[in-house]
C-alpha positions in Angstrom: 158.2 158.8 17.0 154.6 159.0 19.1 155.2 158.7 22.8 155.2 155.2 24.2 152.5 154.9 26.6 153.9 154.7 30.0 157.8 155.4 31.7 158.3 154.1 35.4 161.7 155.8 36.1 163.7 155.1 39.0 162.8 151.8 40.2 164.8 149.2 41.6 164.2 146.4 38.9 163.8 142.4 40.6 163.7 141.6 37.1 162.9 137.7 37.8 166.0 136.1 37.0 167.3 136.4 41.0 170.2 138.7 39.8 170.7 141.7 42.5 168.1 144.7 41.5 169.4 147.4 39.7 167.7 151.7 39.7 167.1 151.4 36.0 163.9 152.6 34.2 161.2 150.5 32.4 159.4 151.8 29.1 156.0 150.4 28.3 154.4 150.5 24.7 151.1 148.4 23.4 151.6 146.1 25.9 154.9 145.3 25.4 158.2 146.3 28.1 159.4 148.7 24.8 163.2 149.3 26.8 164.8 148.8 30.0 167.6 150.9 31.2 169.3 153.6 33.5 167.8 157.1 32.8 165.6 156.7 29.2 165.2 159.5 27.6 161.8 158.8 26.0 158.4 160.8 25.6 155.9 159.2 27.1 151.9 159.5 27.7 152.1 158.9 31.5 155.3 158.7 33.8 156.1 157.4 37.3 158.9 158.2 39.6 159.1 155.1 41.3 162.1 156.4 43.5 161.9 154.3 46.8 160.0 151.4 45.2 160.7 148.2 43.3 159.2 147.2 40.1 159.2 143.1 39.7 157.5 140.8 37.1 153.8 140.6 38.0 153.4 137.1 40.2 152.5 134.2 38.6 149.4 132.0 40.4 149.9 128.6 39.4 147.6 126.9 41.8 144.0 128.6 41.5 140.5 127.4 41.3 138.8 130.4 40.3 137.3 128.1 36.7 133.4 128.4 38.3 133.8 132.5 39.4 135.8 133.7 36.4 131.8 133.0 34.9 130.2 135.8 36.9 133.6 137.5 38.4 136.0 138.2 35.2 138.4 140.7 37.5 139.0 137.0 39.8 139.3 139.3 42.9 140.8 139.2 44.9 144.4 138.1 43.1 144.4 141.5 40.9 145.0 143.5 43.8 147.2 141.3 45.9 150.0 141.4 42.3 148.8 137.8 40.6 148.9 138.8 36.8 148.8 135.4 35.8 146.2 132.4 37.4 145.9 128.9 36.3 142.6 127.5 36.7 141.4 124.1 36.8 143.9 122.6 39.6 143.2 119.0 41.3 140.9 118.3 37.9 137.9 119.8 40.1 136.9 121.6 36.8 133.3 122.8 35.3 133.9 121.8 32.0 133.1 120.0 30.3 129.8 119.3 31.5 126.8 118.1 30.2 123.2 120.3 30.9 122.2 117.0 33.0 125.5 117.0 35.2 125.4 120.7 36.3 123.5 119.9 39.3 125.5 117.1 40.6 129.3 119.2 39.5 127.8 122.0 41.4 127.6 119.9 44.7 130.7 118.0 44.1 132.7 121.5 44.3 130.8 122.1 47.3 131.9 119.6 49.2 135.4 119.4 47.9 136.4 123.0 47.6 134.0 124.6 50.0 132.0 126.6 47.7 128.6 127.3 48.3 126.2 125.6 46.5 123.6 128.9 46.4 126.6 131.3 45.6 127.3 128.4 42.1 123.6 128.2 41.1 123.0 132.0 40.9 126.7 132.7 39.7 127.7 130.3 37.1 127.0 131.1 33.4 126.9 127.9 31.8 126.9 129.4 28.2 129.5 125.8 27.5 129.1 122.0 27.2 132.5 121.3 25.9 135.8 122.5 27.0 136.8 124.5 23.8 133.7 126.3 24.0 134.4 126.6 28.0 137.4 129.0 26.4 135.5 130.3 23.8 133.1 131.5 26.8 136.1 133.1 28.5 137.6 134.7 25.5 134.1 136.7 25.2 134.0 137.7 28.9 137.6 138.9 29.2 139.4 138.8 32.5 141.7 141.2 34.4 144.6 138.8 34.4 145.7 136.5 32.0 144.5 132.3 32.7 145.3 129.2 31.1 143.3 126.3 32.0 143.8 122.5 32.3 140.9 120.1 31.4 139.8 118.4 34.7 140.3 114.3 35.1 136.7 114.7 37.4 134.9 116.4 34.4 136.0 114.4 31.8 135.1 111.1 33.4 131.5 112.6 34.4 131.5 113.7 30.7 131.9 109.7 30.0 130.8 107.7 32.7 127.8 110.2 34.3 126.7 109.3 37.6 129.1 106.6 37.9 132.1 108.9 37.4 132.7 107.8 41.2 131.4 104.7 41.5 133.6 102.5 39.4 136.8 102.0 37.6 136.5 102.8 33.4 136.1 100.4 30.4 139.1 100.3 27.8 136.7 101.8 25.7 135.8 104.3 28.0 139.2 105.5 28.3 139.6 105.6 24.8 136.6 108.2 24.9 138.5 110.1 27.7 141.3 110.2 25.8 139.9 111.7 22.6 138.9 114.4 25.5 142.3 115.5 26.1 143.1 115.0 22.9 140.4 117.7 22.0 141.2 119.9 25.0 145.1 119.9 24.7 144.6 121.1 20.3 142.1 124.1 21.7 144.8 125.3 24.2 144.8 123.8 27.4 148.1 123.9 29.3 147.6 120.4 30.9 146.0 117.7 32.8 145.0 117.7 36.1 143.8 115.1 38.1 143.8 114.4 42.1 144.2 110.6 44.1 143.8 112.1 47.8 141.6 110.7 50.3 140.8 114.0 51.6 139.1 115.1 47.5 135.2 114.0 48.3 132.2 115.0 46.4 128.6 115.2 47.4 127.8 112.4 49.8 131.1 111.8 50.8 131.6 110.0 47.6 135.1 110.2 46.6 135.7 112.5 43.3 135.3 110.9 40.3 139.4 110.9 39.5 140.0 109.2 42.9 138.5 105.9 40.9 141.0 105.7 38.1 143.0 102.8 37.5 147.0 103.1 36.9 145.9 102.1 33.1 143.4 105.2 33.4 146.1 107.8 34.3 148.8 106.6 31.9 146.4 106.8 28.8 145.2 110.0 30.0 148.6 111.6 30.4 149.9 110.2 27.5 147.2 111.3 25.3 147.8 115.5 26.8 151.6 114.6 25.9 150.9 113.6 22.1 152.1 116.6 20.7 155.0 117.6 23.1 152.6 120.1 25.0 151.4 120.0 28.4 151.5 119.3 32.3 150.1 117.2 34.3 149.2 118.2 37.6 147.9 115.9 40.3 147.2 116.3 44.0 148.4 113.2 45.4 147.1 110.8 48.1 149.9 108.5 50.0 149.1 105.7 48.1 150.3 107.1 44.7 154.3 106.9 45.0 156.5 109.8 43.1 157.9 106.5 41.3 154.9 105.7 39.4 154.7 109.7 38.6 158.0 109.1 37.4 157.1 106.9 35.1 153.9 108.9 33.8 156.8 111.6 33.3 159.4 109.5 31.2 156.7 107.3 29.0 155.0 110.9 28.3 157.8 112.8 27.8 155.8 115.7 29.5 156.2 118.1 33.2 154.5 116.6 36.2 153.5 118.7 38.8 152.6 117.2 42.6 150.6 119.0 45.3 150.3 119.0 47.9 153.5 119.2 49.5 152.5 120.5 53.1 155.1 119.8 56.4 153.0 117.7 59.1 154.2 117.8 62.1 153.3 114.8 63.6 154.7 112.9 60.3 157.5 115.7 60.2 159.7 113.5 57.7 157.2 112.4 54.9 157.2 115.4 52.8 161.0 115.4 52.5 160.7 111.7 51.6 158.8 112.7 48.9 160.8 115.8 47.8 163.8 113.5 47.7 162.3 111.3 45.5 161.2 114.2 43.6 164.9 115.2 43.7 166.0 111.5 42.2 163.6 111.9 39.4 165.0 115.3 38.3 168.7 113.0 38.4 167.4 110.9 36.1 166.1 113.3 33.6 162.8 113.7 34.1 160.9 117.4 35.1 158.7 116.5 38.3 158.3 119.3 40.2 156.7 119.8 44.2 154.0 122.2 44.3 154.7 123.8 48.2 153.0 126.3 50.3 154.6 129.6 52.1 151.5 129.9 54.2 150.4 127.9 57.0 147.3 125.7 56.1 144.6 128.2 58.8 141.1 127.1 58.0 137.8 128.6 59.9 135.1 126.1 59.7 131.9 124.9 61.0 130.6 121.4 62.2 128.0 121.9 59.3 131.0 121.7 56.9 134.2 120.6 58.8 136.6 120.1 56.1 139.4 119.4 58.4 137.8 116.2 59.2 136.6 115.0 56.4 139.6 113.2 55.1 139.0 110.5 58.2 137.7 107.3 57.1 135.8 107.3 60.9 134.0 110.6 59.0 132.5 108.9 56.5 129.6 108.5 58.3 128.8 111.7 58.8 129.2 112.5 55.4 126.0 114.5 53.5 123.9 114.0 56.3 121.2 116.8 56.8 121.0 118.8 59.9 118.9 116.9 61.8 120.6 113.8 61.2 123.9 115.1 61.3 122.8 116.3 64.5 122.3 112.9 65.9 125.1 111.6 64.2 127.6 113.7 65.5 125.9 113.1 69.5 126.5 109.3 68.9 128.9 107.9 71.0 130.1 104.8 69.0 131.0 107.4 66.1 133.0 109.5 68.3 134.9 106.7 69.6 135.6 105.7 66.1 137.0 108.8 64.9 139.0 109.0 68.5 140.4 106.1 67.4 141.8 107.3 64.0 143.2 110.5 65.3 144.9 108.2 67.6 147.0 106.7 64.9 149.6 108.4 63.2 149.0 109.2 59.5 151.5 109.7 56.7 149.0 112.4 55.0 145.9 114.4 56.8 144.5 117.6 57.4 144.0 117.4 61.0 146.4 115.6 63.5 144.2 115.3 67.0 146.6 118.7 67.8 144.0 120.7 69.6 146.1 122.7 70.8 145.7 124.4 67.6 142.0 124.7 67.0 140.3 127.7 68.4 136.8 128.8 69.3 136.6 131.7 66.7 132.9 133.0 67.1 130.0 131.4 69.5 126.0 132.2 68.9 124.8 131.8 72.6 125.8 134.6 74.7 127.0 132.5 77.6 129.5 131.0 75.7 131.5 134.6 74.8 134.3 133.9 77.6 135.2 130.8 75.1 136.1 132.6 72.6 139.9 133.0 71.0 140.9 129.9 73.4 142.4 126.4 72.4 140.1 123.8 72.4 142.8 121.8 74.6 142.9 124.3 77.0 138.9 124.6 77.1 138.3 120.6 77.3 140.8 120.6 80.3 139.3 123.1 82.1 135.6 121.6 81.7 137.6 118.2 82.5 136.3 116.6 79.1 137.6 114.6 76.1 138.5 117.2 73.2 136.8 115.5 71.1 133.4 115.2 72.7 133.8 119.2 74.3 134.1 120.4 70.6 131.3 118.0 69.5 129.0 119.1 72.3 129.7 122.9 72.0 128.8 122.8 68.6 126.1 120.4 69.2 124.2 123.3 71.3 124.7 125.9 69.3 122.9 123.9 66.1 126.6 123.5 64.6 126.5 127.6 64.1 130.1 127.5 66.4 133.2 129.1 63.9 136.2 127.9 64.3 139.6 127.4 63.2 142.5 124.8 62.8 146.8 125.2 62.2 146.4 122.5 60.3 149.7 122.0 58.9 152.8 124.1 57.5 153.5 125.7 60.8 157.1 124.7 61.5 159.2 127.6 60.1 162.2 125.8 60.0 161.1 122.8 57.7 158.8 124.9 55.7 162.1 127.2 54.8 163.8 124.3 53.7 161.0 123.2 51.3 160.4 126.4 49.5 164.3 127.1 49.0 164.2 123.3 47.4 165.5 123.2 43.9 162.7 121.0 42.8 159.6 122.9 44.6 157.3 125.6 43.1 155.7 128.0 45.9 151.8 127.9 45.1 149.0 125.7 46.4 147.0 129.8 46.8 144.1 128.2 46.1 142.5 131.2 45.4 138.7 130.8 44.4 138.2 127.9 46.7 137.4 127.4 50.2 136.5 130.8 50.5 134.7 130.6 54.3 138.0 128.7 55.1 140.8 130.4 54.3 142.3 132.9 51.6 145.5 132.4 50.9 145.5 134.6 47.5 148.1 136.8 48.6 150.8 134.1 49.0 153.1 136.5 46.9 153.2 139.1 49.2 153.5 136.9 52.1 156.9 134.9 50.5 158.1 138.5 50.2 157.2 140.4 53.4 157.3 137.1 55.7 159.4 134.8 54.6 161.9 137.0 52.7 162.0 140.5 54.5 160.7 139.6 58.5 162.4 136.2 59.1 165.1 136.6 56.1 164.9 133.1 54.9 165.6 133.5 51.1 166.7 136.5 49.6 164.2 139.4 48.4 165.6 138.3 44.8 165.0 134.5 45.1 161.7 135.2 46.5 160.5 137.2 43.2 162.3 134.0 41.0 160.2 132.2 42.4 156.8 134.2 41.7 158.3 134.9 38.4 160.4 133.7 36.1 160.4 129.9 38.0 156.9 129.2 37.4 156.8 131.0 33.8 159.4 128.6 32.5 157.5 125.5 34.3 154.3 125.7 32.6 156.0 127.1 29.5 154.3 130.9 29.5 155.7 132.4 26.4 157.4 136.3 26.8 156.3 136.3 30.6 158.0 136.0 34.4 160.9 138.4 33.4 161.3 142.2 32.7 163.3 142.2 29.4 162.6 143.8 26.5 159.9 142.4 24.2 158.1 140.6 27.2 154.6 141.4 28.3 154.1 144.0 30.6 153.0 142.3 33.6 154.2 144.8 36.4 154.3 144.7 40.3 155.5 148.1 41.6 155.8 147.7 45.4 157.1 149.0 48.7 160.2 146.6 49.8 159.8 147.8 53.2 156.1 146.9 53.9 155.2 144.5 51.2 153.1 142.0 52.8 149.6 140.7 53.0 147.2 142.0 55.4 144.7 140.1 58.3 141.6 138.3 57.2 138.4 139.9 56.8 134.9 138.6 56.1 133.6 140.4 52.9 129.8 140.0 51.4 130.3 140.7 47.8 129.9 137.2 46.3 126.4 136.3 44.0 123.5 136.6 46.3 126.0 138.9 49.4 127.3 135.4 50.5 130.4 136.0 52.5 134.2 134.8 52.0 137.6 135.8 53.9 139.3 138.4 52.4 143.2 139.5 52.9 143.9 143.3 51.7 147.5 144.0 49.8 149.9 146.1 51.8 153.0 147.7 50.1 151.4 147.2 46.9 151.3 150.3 44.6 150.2 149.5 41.2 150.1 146.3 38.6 149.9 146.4 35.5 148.3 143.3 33.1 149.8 143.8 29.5 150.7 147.3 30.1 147.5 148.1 31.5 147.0 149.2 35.2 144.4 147.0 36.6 145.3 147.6 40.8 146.9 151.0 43.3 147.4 151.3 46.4 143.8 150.8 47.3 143.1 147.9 45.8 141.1 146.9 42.3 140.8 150.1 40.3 137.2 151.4 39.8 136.6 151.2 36.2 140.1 148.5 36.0 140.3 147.3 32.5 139.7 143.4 31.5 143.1 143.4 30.3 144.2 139.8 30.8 144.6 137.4 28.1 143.5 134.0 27.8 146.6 132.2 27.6 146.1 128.5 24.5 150.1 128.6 23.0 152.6 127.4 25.4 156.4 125.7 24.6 
């Protein structure tokens, strides 16, 4: 026979099941694993000695928002290089498509207020070659992409597609939902993997309008979920505000038939005992037969911001009148006392469900403009509002205030008790995601969560076993959204490939890169440990990151069981 195109020899195989690794060899052909064993005797084109490394099932991304740069950036950086060889797109229903030529505009400022995108960086960089979804994927299949994506259609589209510029104004028409249905309908026959929709508080478009899914009725969501279930296909996904119980997603799941996924399971801890309310009545669902599953997060939720944008704060209902001001009035806004005492007054009250928690012990001065302000730099804004013998609220206001809201800095928002964080990603019913890798990219980049479960979570504080931690990457997620011949390394599955150093696999500190459409910066986390992937047999990612000339070997993922 001709050689097979690649041998790895010698590697420790995680092969995704969470069976104890095994020094066996791995033969890749035409994308395919073509054998795995101890010592193959094959020809091949290249070979690797792997000796000292582990070879796992490339990591599976199920929480991504990369569906506006995968239009100008079709290698998604920066997941290739951090081991992702799979990315879902289209998460919370905050989707481009479809989209009508007269709705660009306002979906453009609706992303950036909800996932902190810049507005310049989506006019220069988006190709809006699409109005409907099927030929959003038909744009995709032409561009190619370094790792393979499947896509849900978006609630927030769809209802813009139906109701324009009162998508978030009002609740829909039966008639309108029957037109939102056909939607789905549409979307779920071209390939779609789901439905994804979001109810948080925290999910505001331009304005400080809430996103157009937030104004749904219950009738809404059934038909919707109902209509992507039709043909025994599909998940839907939903970021959940605290109004919207597990038991009525229960329901959505039995009269379906069909997966529901729930984000965003984060541990508060000044509401320490909500999300494992939640993930027990996730856990009673499962009892009674139905699939709901808890999307969770291994990192701790770290954003930097600025008062221009402050996300943390934007959930607050006392907020809300700050929302889409311009500078100057923003500016006076954020100076007036009556404001400030109103949104003292909120972060004075417990909350089951918010970003921030009045914990200013963990916000930090990151970066200042004015040069007498240096010294405040890298110190708690508690520590900083005692020593100046000031409210925390009005010394944060009033530094950023004189420095024309230019002042970075950056909040431990949530996820940062180790101990109840363990306990939720080693919970039967949870999925380890919520990356949300393409979003929020001056905030936070949390692409790498793969590399942090391993190195963190699994190797530093040994809170789940090397093996568990790959399952969960892996295999878990595969057989969750239903990704056929993927998540394990057996023979006839395609050859997505992590080879990796057990011993230092981890992600590194975040850096400020200028490489997006018009050199507008995001936070960037480099891979370490990380010696190749491979995307369907082809390697995409070394040790030093992205290859050069790395191949657009990722398929675009319509067929799921």
């Amino acid at each position: 026979m001709h050689p097979i195109d690649l041998l790895i020899q010698n590697a420790q195989i995680f092969d995704g099941s969470g069976s104890e690794p095994q020094l066996q060899d791995v033969a890749i052909h035409q994308g395919l694993i073509y054998a795995v064993g101890p010592s193959l005797e094959l020809q091949a084109q290249q070979t690797i000695d792997a000796h000292g490394l582990a070879l796992m099932p490339g990591i599976i991304d199920s929480h991504t928002h990369y569906d506006a740069q995968i239009t100008w950036d079709p290698y998604v950086n920066p997941s290739p290089a951090l081991g992702v060889t799979t990315a879902i797109i289209g998460n919370c229903g905050f989707t481009i498509a479809p989209c009508k030529p007269a709705d660009r505009e306002m979906t453009m400022r609706h992303l950036t207020q909800v996932e902190g995108m810049s507005l310049d960086v989506l006019r220069q960089g988006i190709d809006w070659g699409f109005e409907t979804f099927p030929q959003y994927l038909q744009l995709l299949q032409r561009k190619g992409s370094a790792v393979n994506i499947a896509a849900y259609i978006g609630h927030s589209s769809v209802r813009t597609w139906v109701l324009g510029d009162q998508a978030n104004k009002r609740v829909a028409s039966a008639e309108e939902i029957d037109r939102m249905a056909t939607i789905v309908r549409e979307a779920m026959a071209h390939g779609a993997i789901g439905f994804a929709s979001s109810t948080s508080p925290a999910h505001n478009g331009e304005g400080g309008l809430p996103m157009p899914s937030r104004l749904a009725s219950d009738e809404e969501m059934m038909a919707l979920i109902k209509a992507m279930g039709e043909k025994g296909k599909g998940i839907y996904m939903v970021t959940k505000g605290g109004q919207m119980p597990v038991s009525f997603l229960e329901d959505m799941s039995a009269q379906s038939g069909r997966p529901v996924m729930i984000a965003a399971l984060l541990h508060n801890s000044t509401n320490p005992d909500a999300v494992f309310k939640d993930l027990d009545a996730i856990t009673q669902a499962n009892s009674r037969g139905r699939q709901v599953i808890g999307q969770v997060s291994c990192c701790p939720l770290t954003m930097d911001f600025t008062f221009q944008s402050p996300y943390p704060v934007e959930g607050l209902q006392s907020w809300k009148p700050a929302l889409g001001l311009k500078h100057p009035a923003l500016l006076k806004m954020l100076a007036d006392t009556h404001f400030r005492d109103q949104v003292r007054s909120e972060l004075a009250t417990a909350s089951t469900f918010r970003l921030f928690n009045n914990e200013w012990d963990k916000v930090h001065v990151v970066e200042t403009v004015l040069p007498h302000h240096a010294s405040l730099e890298q110190r708690t804004v508690a520590e900083l509002a005692k020593e100046f013998q000031k409210d925390p609220l009005d010394f944060v206001l009033d530094l950023a205030i004189s420095e024309d809201l230019k002042t970075v800095f950056t909040a431990l928002l949530l996820n940062s008790d180790t101990d109840a964080v363990a306990t939720m990603l080693n919970h039967p019913h949870s999925l380890v995601s919520l990356s949300d890798a393409g979003a929020h990219l001056t905030f936070f980049n949390d692409a790498g969560f793969g590399l942090h479960l391993m190195g963190y979570w699994s190797r530093e504080l040994g809170k789940m076993p090397l093996t568990q931690a790959v399952r969960r990457l892996t295999s878990l997620p595969a057989q969750i959204l239903g990704l056929k011949n993927r998540g394990y390394i057996r023979k006839g599955y395609f050859a997505d490939l992590l080879l990796f150093d057990p011993q230092t696999v981890n992600r590194g500190n975040k850096q400020r890169v200028f490489d997006l459409p018009g050199g507008a910066p995001r936070l960037h986390t480099d891979a370490i440990g990380v010696k190749a992937v491979w995307v369907n047999g082809h390697q995409v990612a070394d040790h030093n990151g992205l290859l050069k000339e790395a191949p657009l070997a990722g398929k675009l993922l319509t067929d799921f069981y």
